[in-house]
C-alpha positions in Angstrom: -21.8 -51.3 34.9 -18.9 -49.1 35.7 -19.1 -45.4 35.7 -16.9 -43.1 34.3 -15.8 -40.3 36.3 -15.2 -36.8 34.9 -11.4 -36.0 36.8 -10.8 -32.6 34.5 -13.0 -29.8 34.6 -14.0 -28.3 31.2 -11.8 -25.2 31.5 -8.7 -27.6 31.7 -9.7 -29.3 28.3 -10.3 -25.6 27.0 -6.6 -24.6 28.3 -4.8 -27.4 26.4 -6.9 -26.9 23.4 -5.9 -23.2 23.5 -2.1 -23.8 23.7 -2.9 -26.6 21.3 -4.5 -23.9 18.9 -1.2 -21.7 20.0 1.1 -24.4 18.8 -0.4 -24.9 15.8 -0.5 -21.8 14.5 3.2 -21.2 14.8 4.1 -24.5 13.6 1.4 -23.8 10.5 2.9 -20.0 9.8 6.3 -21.2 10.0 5.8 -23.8 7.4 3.3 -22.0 5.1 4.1 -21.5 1.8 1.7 -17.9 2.1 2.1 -15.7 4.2 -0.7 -14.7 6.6 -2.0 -10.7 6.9 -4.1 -10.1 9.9 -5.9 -7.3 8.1 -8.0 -5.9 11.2 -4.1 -5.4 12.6 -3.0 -3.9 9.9 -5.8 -1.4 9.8 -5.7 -0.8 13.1 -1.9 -0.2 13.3 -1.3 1.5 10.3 -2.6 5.4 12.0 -0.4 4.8 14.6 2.7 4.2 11.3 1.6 7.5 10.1 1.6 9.5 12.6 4.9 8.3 13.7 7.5 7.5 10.9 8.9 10.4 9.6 10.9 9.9 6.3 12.4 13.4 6.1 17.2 12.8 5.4 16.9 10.1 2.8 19.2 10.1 0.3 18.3 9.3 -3.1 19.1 6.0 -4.0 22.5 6.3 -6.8 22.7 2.4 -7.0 20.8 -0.7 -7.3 22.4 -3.4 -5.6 21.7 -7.0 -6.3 20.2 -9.2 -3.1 21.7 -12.6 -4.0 23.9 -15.5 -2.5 26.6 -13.2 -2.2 24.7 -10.5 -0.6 24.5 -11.8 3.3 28.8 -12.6 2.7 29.0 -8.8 2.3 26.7 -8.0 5.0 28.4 -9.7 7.3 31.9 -8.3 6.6 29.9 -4.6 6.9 29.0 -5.7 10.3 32.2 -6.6 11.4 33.8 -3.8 10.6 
């Protein structure tokens, strides 16, 4: 009877399965048809938002512009400029 002989240690196996997990769940966000909200971030980070954004020089807004097909053609042009 042969034995089998263990040649990878058990944090090896959990390495690959961690980049496997990795992998996965960029492959699995990019593809999604919902997006994902890490809530515990979001509460976390959103202090830090407060504290630090400050909205005051904004102009009020005079015109609604359309975001369509047309929309990136005329950003582009804007940016070349």
């Amino acid at each position: 009877m042969k034995s089998f002989h263990r040649t990878r240690s058990f944090g090896q196996y959990l390495e690959g399965y961690a980049s496997f997990s990795a992998l996965y769940a960029i492959v699995r966000n990019a593809y999604a048809k919902k997006v994902y909200v890490d809530r515990d971030f979001q509460r976390k980070t959103t202090p830090l938002f407060k504290a630090n954004i400050d909205a005051n020089g904004l102009a009020p807004v005079n015109e609604i512009i359309a975001i369509n097909e047309k929309t990136i053609d005329i950003i582009k042009k804007t940016i070349r400029q």
